[in-house]
C-alpha positions as CSV (number, residue, x, y, z in Angstrom):
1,X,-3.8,-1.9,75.2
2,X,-0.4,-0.6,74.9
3,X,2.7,-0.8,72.5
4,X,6.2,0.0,73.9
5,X,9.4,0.5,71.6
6,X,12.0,0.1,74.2
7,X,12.6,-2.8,76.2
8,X,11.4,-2.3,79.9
9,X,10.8,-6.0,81.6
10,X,6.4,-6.2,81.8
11,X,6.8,-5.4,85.6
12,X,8.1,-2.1,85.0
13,X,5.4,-1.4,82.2
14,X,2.5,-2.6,84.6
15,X,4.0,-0.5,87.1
16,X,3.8,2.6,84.4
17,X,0.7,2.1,83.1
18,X,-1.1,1.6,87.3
19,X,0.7,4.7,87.9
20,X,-0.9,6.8,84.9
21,X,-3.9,5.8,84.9
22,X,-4.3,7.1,88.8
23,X,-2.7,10.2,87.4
24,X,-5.1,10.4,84.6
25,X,-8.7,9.3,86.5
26,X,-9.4,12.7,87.9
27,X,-8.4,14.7,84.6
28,X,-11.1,15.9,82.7
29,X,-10.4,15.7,79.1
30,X,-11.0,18.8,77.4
31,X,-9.9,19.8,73.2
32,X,-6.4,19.6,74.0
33,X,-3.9,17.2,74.8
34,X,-2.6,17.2,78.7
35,X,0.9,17.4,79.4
36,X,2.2,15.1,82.8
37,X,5.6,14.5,84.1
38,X,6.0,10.9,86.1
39,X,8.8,9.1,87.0
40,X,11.6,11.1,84.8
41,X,9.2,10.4,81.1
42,X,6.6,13.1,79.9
43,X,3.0,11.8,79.0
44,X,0.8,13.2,76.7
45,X,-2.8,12.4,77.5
46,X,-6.0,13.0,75.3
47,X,-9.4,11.3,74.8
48,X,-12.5,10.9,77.1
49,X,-13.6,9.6,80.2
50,X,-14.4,6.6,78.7
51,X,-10.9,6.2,76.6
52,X,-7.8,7.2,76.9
53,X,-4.6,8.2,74.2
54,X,-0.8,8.2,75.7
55,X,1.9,9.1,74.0
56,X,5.0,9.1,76.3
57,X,8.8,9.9,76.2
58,X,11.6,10.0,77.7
59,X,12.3,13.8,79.9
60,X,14.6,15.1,77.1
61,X,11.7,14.8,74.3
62,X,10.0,17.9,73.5
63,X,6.2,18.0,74.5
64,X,5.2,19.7,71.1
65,X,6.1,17.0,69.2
66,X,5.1,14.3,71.5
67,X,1.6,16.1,71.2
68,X,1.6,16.5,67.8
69,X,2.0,12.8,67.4
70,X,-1.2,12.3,69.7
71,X,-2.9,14.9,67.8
72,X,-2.5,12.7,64.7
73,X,-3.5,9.6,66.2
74,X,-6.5,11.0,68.2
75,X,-8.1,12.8,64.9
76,X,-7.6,9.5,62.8
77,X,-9.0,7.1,64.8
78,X,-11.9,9.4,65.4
79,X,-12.7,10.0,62.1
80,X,-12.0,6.2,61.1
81,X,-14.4,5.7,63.9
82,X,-16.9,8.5,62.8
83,X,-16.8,10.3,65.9
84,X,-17.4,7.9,68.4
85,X,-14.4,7.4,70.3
86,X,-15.5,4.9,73.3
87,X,-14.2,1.9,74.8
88,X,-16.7,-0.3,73.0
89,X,-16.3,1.2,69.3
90,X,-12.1,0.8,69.9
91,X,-12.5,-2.6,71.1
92,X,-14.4,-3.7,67.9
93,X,-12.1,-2.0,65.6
94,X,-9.0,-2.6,67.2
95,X,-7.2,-3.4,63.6
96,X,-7.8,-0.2,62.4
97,X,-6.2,1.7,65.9
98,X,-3.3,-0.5,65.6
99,X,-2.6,0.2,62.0
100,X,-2.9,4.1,62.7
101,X,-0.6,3.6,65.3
102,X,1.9,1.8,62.8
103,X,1.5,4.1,60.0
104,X,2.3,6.7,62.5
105,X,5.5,5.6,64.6
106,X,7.4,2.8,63.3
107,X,9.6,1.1,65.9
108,X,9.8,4.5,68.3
109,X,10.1,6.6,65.0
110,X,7.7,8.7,63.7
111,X,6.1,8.3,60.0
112,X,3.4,10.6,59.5
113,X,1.9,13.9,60.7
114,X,-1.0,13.9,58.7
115,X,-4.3,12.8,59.9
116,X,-5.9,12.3,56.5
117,X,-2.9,10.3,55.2
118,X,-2.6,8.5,57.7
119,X,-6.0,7.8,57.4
120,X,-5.9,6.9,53.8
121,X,-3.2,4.1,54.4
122,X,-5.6,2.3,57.1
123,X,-8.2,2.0,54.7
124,X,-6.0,1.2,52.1
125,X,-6.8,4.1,49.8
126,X,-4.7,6.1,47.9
127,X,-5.0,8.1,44.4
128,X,-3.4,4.3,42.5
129,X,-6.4,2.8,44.0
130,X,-9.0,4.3,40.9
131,X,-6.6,2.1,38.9
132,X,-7.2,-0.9,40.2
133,X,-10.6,-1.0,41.9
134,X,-13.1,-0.4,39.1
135,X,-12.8,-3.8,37.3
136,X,-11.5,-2.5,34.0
137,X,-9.0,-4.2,32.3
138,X,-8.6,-1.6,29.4
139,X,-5.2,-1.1,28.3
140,X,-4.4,2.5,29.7
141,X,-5.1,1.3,33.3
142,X,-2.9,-1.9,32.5
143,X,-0.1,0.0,31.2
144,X,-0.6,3.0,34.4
145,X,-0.2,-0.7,36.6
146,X,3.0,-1.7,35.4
147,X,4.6,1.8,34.4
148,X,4.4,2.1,39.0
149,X,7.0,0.6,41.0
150,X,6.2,-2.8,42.4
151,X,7.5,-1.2,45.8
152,X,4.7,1.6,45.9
153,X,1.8,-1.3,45.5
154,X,-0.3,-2.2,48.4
155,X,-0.9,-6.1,48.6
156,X,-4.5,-5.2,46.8
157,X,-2.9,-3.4,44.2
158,X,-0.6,-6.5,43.5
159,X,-3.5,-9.2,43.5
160,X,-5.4,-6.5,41.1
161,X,-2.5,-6.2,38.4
162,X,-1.9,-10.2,38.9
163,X,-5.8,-10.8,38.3
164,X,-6.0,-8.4,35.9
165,X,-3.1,-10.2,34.1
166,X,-4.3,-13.7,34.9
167,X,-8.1,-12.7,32.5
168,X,-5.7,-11.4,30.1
169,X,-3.7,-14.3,29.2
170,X,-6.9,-16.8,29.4
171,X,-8.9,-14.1,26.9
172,X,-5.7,-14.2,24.7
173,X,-4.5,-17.8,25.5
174,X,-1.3,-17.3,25.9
């Protein structure tokens, strides 16, 4: 699987990707990310024998950064994937690497840095979630609902506060 942000023709990507992935066959993957030069772009490389993360640039990127965004992808999907980071585990939860991936680098640009928050956007969790998830309709977590911006809800958030607000006006029938 890949996702590009520029816009090479597919013949040029297939032609990236065969090429990396002979550079990258013989590497044994240690902690750390590895750093490659091919073709005038620097690849960062990190995973298992099994799987393989690439983050890539083009020559004039720096490599810290370029690792530090694999660092954050590597440790969420491993922990989203408690630990088990194999062809077989990323193939059935394929939604979840492709959302880290989003809430990482959006169109080319990076988002986040941080492992556990980018962790808690996947799964949709967040400190307004306690407001929403426990099937109260008392007033305070009502009035917490609409005091937040309708731009900081998550979709669940919204169908919460609408639900919430839909039992509200059949108990009072108005």
């Amino acid at each position: 699987m890949a996702k590009y942000y520029d816009q090479r023709p597919k013949s040029e990507q297939d032609k990236y990707e065969a090429l990396l992935h002979k550079k990258t066959k013989t590497l044994s993957f240690r902690s750390d990310a590895e750093v490659l030069l091919l073709d005038q772009e620097v690849f960062v490389v990190r995973g298992s024998s099994d799987c393989k993360i690439v983050v890539s640039g083009c020559i004039d990127e720096n490599e810290l950064i370029l690792v530090s965004v694999l660092d954050v992808i590597y440790e969420t999907i491993l922990s989203l994937l408690r630990g088990q980071l194999d062809r077989r585990t990323i193939l059935d939860n394929l939604e979840l690497v492709l959302l880290t991936i989003d809430e990482v680098i959006d169109h080319g640009h990076i988002m986040e840095l941080d492992p556990h928050a980018v962790s808690g956007r996947v799964l949709m969790k967040g400190s307004s979630d306690a407001n929403t998830g426990g099937g109260s309709t008392s007033s305070s977590s009502s009035s917490s609902n609409q005091s937040q911006s309708q731009g900081d809800m998550t979709i669940s958030q919204a169908l919460g506060m609408a639900g919430n607000s839909f039992l509200r006006s059949l108990t009072t029938g108005n």
